[in-house]
C-alpha positions in Angstrom: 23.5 43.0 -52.9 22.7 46.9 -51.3 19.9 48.8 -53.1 22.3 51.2 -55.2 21.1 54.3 -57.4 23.5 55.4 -60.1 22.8 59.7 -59.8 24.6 62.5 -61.9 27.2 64.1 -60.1 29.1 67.2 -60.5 33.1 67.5 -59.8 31.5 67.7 -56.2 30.3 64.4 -55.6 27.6 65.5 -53.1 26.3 68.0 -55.9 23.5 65.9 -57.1 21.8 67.7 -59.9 19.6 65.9 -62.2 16.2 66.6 -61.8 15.6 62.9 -63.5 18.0 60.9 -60.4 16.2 64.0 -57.7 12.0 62.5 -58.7 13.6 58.8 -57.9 15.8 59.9 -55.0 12.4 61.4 -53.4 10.6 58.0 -54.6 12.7 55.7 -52.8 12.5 58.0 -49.5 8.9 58.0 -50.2 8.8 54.2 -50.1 11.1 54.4 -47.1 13.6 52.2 -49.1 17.7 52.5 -47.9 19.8 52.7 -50.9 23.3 53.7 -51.7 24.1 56.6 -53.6 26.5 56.0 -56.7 27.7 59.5 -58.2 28.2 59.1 -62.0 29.1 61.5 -64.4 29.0 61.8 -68.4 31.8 60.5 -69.0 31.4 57.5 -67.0 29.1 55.4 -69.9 30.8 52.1 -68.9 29.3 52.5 -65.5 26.0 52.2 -66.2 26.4 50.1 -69.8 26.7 46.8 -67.7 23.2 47.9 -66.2 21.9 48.7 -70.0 21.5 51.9 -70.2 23.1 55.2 -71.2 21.6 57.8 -68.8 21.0 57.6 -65.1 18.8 57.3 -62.7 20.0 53.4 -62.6 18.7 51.6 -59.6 20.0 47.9 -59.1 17.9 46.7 -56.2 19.6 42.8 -55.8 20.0 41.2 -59.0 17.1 43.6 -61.2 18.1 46.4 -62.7 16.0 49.7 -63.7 16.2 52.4 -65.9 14.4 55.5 -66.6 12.7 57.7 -63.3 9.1 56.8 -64.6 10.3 53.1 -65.1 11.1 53.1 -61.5 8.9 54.9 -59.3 6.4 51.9 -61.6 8.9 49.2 -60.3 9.0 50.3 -56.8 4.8 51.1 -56.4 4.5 47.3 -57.8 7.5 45.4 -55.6 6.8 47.2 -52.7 3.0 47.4 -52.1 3.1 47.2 -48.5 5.3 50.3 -48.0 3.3 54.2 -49.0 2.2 54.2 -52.1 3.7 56.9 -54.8 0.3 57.3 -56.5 -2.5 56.2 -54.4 -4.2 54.0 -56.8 -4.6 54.4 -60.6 -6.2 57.9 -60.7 -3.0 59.4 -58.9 -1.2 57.5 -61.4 -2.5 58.9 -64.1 -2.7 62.1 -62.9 1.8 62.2 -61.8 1.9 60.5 -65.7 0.6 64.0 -66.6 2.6 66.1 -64.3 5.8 63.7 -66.0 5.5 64.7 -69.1 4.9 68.6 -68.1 7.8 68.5 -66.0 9.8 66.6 -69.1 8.9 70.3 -70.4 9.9 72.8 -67.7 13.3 70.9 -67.8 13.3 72.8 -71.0 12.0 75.9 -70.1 14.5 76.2 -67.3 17.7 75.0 -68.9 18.5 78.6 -70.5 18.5 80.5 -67.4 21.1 77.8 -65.8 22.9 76.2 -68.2 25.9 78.0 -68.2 26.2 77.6 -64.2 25.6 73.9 -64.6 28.4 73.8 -66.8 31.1 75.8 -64.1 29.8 73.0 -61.9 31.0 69.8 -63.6 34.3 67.4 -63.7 36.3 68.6 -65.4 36.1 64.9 -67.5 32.6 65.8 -68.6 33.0 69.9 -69.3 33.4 69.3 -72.9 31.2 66.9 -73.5 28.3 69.0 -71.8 29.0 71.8 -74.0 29.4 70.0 -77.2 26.2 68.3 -77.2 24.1 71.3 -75.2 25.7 74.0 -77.6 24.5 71.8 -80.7 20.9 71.4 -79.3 20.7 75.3 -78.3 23.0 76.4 -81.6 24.5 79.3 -79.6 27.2 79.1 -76.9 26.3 78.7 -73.4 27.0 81.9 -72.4 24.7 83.5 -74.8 22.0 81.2 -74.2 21.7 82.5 -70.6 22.4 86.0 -71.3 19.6 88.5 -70.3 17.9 85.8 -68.8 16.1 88.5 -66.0 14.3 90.1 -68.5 13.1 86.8 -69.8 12.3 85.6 -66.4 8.8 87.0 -66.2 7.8 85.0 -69.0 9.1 81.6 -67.6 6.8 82.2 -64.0 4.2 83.1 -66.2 4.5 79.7 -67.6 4.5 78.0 -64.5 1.0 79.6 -63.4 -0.6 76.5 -63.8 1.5 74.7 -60.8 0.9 78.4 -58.8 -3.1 78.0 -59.2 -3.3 74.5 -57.8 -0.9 75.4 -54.8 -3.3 78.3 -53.6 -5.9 75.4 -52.3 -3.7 72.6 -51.4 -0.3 72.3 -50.0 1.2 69.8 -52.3 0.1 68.3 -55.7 -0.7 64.8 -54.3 -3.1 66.9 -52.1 -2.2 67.3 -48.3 0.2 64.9 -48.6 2.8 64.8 -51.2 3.0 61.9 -54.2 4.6 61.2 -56.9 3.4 64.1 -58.8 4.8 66.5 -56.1 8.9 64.8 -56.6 8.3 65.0 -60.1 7.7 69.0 -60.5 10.2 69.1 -58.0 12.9 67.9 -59.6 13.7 70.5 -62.4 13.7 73.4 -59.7 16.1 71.2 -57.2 17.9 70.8 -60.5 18.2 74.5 -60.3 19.4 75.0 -56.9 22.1 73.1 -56.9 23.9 74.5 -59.7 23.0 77.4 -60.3 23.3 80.9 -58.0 20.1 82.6 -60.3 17.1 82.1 -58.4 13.6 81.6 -60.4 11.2 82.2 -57.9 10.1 85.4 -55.8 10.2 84.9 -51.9 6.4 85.5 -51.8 5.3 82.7 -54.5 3.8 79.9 -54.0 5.9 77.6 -56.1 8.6 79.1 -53.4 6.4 77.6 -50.2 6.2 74.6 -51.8 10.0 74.1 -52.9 10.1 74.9 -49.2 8.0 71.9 -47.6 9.9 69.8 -50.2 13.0 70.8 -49.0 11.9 69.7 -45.9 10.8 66.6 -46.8 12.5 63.2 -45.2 14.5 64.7 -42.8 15.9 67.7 -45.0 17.2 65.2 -47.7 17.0 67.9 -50.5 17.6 70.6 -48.4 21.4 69.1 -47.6 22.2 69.5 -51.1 25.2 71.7 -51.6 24.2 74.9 -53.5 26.1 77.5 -55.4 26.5 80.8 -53.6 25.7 84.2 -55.0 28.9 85.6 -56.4 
């Protein structure tokens, strides 16, 4: 049986988007593991229920099946020692643990500058779904969650200082080389290119180098990703 990896889709199949699927999509590159992309959407549950789960990333690798990004970068630094190793031993480990949680976090701190774009980007099978469920955790409509989001934009790259002070003395997070840690943070902003047209970062950052060399990464991998155009 092929390596397959169940990943959220848009109505554009190639539109990839969840930053969850994106930190195990970079893993399994990582690992330099083949593995066939299955695009899912929301409204798809049945898809991923045989597997036992209700969200994706899903990867079935032969008859074993994973669930849950962390779950699985864990899964693939144990099964396949003898490829490069996600965390380079228990203190880079602990250290992407970290940098999963805080990026668990800037998922949030991102959604109400792009939520309504993500929303123009689904099938149309999963539209009302995402805006049921998102409008009840937000209690406002989408639209108005993402209104005036550039004068609430300083605050957000404010908040992201933190990943800006450890990029002026070393190219990636895992150090020279990127790790886990680096497809982790990287996930919520490729999230954000993909669907959305509103860009968070200024040209001249260094979150913006960085998103750069990651783009790069493994041929261009990320950087293929379809992206919305500026209206």
């Amino acid at each position: 049986m092929a390596r397959r990896l169940y990943e959220l889709a848009g109505s554009d199949p190639a539109r990839l988007f969840s930053p969850y699927c994106w930190r195990t999509r970079m893993a399994l590159a990582h690992k330099e593991l083949d593995f066939e992309s299955v695009p899912w959407r929301f409204a798809e549950k049945d898809a991923i229920g045989a597997h036992g789960s209700e969200k994706v990333p899903v990867l079935v690798d032969d008859e074993i099946c994973v669930n849950d990004s962390w779950v699985i970068a864990e899964y693939l630094e144990k099964t396949y020692p003898d490829r490069p190793s996600l965390f380079g031993g228990e203190g880079g480990r602990a250290m992407a643990r970290f940098i999963n949680n805080w990026s668990d976090i800037s998922v949030g701190q991102m959604a109400p500058f792009i939520i309504a774009d993500i929303h123009a980007q689904l099938d149309p099978g999963d539209k009302d779904y995402f805006r049921r469920t998102r409008e009840k955790g937000m209690g406002k409509p989408l639209e108005e969650v993402v209104a005036g989001r550039e004068a609430r934009l300083d605050d957000l790259r404010r908040w992201l200082h933190p990943l800006r002070m450890t990029l002026r003395t070393q190219p990636y997070l895992g150090g020279a080389k990127p790790n886990y840690a680096d497809y982790v943070a990287f996930g919520p902003f490729q999230w954000a290119r993909v669907t959305s047209p509103f860009e968070l970062l200024k040209p001249d950052d260094l979150i913006h180098a960085w998103r750069e060399r990651m783009l790069d990464l493994f041929d261009g991998m990320a950087r293929k990703a379809p992206v919305v155009d500026a209206a």
